[in-house]
C-alpha positions in Angstrom: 20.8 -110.7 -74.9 18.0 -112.7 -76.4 14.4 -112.6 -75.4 14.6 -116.1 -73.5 17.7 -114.7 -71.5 15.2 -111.8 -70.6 12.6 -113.4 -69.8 14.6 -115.8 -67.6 16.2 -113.0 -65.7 12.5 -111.8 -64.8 11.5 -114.8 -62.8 11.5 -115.2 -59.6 13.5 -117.4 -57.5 10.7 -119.8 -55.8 12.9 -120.5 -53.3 13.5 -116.4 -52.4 10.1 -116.7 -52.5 9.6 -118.6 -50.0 12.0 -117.4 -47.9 10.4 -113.9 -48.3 7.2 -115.4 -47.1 8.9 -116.9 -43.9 9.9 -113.7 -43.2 6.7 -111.7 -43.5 4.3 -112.0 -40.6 1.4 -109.4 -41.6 0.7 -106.9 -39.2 1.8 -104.3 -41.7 -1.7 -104.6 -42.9 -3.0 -103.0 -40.0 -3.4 -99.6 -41.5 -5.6 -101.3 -44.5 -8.1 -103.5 -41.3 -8.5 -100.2 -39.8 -9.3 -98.0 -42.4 -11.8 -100.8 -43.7 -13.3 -101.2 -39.9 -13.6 -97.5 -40.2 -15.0 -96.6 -43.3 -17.5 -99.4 -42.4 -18.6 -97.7 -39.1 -18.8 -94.3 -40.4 -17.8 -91.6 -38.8 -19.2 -88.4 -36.7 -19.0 -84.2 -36.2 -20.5 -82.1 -34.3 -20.2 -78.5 -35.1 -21.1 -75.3 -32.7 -22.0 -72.1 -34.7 -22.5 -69.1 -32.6 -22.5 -65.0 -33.1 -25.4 -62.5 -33.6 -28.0 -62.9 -36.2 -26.8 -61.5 -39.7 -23.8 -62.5 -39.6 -24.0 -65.4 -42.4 -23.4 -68.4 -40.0 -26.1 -70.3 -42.0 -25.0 -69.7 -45.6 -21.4 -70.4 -44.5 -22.5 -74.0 -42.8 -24.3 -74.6 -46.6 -20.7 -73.2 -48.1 -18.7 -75.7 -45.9 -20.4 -78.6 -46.9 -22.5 -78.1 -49.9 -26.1 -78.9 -48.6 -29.1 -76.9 -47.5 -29.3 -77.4 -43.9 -32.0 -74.7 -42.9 -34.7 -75.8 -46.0 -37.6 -74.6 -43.0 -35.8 -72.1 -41.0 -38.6 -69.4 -40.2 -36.6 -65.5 -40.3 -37.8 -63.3 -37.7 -37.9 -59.5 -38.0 -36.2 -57.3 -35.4 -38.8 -57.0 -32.8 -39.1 -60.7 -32.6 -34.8 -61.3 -32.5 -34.7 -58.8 -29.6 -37.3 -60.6 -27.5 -36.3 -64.2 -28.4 -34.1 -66.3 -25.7 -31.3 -68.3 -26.7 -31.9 -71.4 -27.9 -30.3 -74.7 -29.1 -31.4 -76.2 -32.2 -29.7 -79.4 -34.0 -29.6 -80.3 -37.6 -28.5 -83.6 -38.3 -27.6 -84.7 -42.0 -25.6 -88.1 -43.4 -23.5 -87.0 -45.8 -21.5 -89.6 -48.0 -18.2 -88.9 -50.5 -16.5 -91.2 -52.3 -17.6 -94.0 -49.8 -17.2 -92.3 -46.7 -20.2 -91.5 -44.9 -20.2 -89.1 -42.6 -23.0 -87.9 -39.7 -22.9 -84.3 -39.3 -24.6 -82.6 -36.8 -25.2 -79.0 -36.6 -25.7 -76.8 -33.4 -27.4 -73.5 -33.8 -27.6 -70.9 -31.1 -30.4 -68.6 -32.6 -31.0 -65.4 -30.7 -27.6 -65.5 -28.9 -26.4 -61.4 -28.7 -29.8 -60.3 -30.1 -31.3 -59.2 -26.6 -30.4 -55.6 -25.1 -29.5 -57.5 -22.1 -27.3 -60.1 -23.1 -26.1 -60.6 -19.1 -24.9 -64.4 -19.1 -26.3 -65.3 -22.6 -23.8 -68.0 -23.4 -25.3 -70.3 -20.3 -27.8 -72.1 -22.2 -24.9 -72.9 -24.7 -22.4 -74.1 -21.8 -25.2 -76.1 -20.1 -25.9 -77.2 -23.5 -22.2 -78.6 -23.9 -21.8 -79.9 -20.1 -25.2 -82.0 -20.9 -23.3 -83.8 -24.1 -20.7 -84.7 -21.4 -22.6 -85.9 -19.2 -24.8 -88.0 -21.0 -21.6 -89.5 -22.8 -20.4 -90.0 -18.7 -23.4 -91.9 -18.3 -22.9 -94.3 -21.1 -19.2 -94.8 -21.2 -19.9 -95.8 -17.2 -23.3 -97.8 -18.3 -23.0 -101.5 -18.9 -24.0 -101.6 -22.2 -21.1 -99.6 -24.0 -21.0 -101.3 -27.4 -23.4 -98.6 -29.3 -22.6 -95.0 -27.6 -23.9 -92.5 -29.2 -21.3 -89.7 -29.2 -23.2 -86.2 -29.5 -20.1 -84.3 -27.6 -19.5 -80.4 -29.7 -16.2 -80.9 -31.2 -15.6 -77.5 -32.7 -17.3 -73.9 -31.8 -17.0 -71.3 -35.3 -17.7 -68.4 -33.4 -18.6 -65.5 -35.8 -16.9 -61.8 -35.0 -18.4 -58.7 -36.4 -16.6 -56.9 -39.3 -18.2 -53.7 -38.4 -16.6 -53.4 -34.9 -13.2 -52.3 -33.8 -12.5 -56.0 -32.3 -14.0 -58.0 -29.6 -17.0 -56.5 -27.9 -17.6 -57.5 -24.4 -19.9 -60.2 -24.7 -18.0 -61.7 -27.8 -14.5 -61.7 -24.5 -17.3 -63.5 -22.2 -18.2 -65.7 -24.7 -15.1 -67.7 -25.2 -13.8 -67.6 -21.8 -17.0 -69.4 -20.7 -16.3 -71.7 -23.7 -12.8 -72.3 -24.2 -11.9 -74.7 -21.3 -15.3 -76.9 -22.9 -14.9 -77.0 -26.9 -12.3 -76.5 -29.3 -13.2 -72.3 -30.6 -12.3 -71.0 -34.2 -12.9 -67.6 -34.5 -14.3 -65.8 -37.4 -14.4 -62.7 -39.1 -17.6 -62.9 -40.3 -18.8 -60.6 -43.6 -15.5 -60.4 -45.1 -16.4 -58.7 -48.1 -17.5 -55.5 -46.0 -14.0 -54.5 -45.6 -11.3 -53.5 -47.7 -7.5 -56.2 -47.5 -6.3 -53.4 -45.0 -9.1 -53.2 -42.5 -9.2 -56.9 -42.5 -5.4 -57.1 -41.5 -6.2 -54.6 -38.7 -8.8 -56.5 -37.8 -7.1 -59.5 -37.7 -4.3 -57.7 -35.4 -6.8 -56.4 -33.2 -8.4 -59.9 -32.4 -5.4 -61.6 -32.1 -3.8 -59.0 -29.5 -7.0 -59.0 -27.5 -7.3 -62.7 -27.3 -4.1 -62.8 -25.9 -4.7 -59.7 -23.8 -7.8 -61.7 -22.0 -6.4 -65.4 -22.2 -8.8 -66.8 -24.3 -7.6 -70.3 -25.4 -8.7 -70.7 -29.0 -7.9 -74.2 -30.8 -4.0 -74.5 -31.9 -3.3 -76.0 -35.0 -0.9 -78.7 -33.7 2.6 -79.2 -34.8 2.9 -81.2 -38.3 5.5 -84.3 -37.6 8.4 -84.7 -40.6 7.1 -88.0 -41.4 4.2 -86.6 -42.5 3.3 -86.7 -46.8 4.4 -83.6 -48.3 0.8 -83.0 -49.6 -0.4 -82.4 -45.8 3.0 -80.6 -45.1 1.7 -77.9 -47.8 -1.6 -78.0 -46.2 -0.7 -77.0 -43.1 2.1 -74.5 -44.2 -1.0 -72.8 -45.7 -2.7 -72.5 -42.8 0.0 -71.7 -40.2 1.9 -69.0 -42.6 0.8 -65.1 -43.3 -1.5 -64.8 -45.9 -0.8 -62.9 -49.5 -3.4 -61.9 -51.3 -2.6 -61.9 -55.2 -3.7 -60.1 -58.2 -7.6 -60.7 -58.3 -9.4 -62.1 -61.6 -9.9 -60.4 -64.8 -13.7 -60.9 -63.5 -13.2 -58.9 -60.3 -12.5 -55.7 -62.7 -14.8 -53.0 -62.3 -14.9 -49.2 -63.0 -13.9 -46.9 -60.6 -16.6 -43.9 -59.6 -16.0 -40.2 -59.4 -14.1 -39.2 -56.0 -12.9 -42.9 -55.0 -9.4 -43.0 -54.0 -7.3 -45.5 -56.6 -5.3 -46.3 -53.8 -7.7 -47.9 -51.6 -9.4 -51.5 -52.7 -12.7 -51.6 -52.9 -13.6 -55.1 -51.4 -11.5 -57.6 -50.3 -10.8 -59.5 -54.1 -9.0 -56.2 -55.3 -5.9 -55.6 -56.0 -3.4 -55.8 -53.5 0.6 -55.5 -52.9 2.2 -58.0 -53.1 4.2 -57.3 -50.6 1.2 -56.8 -47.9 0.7 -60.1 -46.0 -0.9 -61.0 -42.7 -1.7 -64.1 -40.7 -4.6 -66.3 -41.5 -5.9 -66.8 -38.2 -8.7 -65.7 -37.5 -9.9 -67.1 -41.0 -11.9 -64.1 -42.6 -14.9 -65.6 -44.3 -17.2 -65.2 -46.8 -20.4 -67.6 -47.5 -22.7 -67.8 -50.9 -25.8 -70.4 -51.5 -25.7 -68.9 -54.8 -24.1 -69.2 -58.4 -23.2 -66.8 -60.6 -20.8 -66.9 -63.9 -17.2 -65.7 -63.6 -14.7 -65.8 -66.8 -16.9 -68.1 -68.2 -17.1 -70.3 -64.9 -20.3 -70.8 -62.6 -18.8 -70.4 -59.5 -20.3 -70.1 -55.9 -20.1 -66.6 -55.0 -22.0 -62.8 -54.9 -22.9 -60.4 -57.7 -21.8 -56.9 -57.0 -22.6 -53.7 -59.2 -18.7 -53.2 -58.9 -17.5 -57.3 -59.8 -17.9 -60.7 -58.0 -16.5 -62.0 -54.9 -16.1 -65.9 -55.1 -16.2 -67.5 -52.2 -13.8 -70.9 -53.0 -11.3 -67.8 -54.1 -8.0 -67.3 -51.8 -7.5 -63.8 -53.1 -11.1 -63.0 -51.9 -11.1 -64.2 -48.7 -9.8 -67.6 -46.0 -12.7 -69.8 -46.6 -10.4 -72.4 -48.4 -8.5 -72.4 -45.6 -10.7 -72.7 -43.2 -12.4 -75.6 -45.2 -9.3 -77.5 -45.4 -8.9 -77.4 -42.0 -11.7 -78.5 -40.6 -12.8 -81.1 -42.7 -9.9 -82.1 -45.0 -6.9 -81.7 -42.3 -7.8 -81.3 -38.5 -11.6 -82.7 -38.4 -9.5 -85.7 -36.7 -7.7 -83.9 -34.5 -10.6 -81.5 -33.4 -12.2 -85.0 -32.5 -8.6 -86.2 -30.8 -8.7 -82.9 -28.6 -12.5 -83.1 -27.5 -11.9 -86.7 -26.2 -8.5 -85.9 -24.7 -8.6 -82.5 -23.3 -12.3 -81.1 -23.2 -14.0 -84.3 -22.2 -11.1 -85.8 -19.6 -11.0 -82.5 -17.4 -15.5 -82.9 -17.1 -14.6 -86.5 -16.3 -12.0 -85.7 -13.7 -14.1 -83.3 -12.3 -17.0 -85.8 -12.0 -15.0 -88.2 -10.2 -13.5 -85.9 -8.1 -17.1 -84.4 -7.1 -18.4 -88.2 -6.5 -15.3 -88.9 -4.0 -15.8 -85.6 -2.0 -19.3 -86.6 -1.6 -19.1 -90.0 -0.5 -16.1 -88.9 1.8 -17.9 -86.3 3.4 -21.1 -88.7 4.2 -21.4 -89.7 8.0 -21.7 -93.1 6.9 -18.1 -93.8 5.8 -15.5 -92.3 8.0 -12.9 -94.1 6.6 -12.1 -95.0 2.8 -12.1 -99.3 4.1 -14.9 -99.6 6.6 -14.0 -101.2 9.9 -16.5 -104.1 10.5 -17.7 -104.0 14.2 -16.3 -107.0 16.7 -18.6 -109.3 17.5 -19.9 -109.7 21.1 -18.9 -112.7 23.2 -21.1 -115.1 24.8 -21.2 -116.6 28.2 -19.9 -119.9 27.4 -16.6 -118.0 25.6 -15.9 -115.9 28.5 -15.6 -119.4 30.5 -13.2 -120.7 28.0 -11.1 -117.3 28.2 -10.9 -117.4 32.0 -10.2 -120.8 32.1 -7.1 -120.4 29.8 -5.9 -117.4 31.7 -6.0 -119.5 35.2 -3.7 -122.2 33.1 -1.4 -119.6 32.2 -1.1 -118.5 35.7 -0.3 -121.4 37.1 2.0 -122.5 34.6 4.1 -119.2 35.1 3.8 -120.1 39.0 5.9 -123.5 38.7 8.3 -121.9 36.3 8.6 -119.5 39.1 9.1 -122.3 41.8 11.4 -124.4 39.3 13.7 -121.3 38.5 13.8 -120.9 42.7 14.6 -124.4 43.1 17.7 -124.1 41.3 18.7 -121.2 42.0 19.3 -122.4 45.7 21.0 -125.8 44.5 
């Protein structure tokens, strides 16, 4: 075939055109308007941490999102944690990626389980929460509803301690006060404290005694088959056991006198393959610091015994627990705020407002019965006058029904 037969096979027909363009109406550009409308706007998250002082929530914030959000946070020694009050401090931050701006918002909870008494220590957080409601009740019901702000806690990362034996009391108390409010993600916090087979025993532990108590923690929801296969893989990671493998040439380190080769020393060691447990809850470690692995600065923490990197999957879940709150199910954690959380305080609300108006003296009836007005003189002399012309208009119906009667 020559090169003007190829060419000439190449071109279009302009009347297949055409029809093509008849045919085409458009909408399938919605996707594109939105995400442009979107990206525009910007977008917004609001993230609870809670747990005990100590426990890293800080440094794991910074991890998450690679930014210093507590430049002027004042430490307090023990005395002072142990007579502080729970408070509620926000850190707001705009954060942009690749064109994507984001406003993150951070909620502390400083000096939550610090007290000896901590007797109802999650209230100021739950008032806290029910105040973001309300206030977003207000506006949604307000006139002017083109700017609301929406400051509503879409997630709770509650941090567990690794030194305890599973949920203490107050940790139970905690998340049932919380769990019908905000979307909770557990976590083991510290994970490098504990050795691959204390972390799977801890993991059991908190799973059986969440189900023990009926705490509702957020559900990864169910991933639809027309789904890309990139997200598929995503969320197979998240919802499958977890297998730790071989750790780094850099995690090598020499064993002392007495230690036990059988047992790990932290969490990067190595580990049978054949030893796997479920992710949730997402075992964490958090680093604001660099050091050099293999050649590679990496975020992470210097040991006498090797390095545990925090971005690593053989060290501990903090991938995982990256990708799914920002890269996978920030969206969703948003979707089940708005939908779940936010309608039952709404229902509630309205419900509350129609028991109070229905139990005021003032409206007995839910349509109000207007009084009848009183009448005058003048219209009781029209009345009685048509009720004498009635009367006497059944008397001669009387007297003509007689008359024919006897005919």
């Amino acid at each position: 075939m020559s090169t003007a037969m190829r060419y000439k096979s190449k071109l279009v027909n302009p009347e297949e055109k055409q029809d093509h363009e008849k045919q085409y109406v458009g909408f399938a550009t919605l996707p594109n308007q939105v995400h442009r409308k979107s990206v525009k706007k910007g977008f917004d998250f609001t993230l609870m941490v809670a747990g005990e002082s100590g426990l890293g929530k800080s440094t794991l914030v910074n991890s998450l999102f690679l930014t210093d959000l507590y430049k002027d946070r004042k430490l307090l020694n023990a005395e002072e944690r142990i007579n502080q009050t729970v408070e509620i401090i926000k850190h707001t931050v705009d954060i942009e990626e690749k064109g994507v701006k984001l406003k993150l918002t951070i909620v502390d909870t400083p000096g939550f389980g610090d007290a000896v008494n901590n007797t109802e220590c999650w209230k100021p957080i739950t008032d806290y929460i029910d105040q973001q409601f309300e206030q977003y009740f207000r506006d949604e019901s307000g006139l002017n509803r083109k700017n609301i702000q929406d400051n509503r806690v879409h997630c709770c990362l509650y941090f567990i301690s690794p030194f305890g034996h599973g949920l203490r009391p107050v940790d139970v108390e905690f998340m049932k006060a919380l769990h019908e409010k905000v979307n909770i993600v557990p976590l083991i916090a510290k994970a490098d404290c504990l050795i691959p087979s204390e972390i799977r025993k801890l993991k059991e532990r908190i799973r059986e005694e969440i189900d023990k108590f009926g705490i509702k923690v957020y559900q990864f929801p169910e991933c639809d088959s027309d789904e890309d296969e990139e997200f598929k893989q995503q969320d197979r990671e998240l919802k499958a056991v977890s297998v730790f493998p071989p750790p780094a040439p850099a995690c090598v380190f020499k064993v002392k006198a007495g230690y036990s080769s059988s047992e790990p020393l932290f969490v990067g060691d190595a580990i049978s393959k054949e030893e796997r447990f479920e992710s949730a809850p997402f075992a964490v470690i958090g680093s604001n610091t660099v050091v050099e692995a293999k050649g590679q600065r990496v975020r992470g923490r210097l040991y006498p015994w090797g390095i545990v990197e925090v971005e690593n999957q053989a060290h501990c879940d903090f991938v995982k627990l990256r990708n799914m709150l920002i890269r996978t199910h920030m969206h969703d954690l948003k979707d089940v705020t708005c939908d779940v959380h936010y309608e039952n305080y709404r229902a509630q609300c309205i419900q509350q407002m129609t028991s109070k108006l229905t139990q005021d003296n003032r409206i007995e009836s839910p349509i109000p019965i207007l009084p009848l007005p009183t009448p005058d003189t003048e219209t009781e002399k029209l009345i009685k006058m048509k009720d004498e012309e009635l009367r006497r208009m059944q008397e001669m119906l009387q007297k003509m029904q007689q008359q024919m009667q006897d005919q």
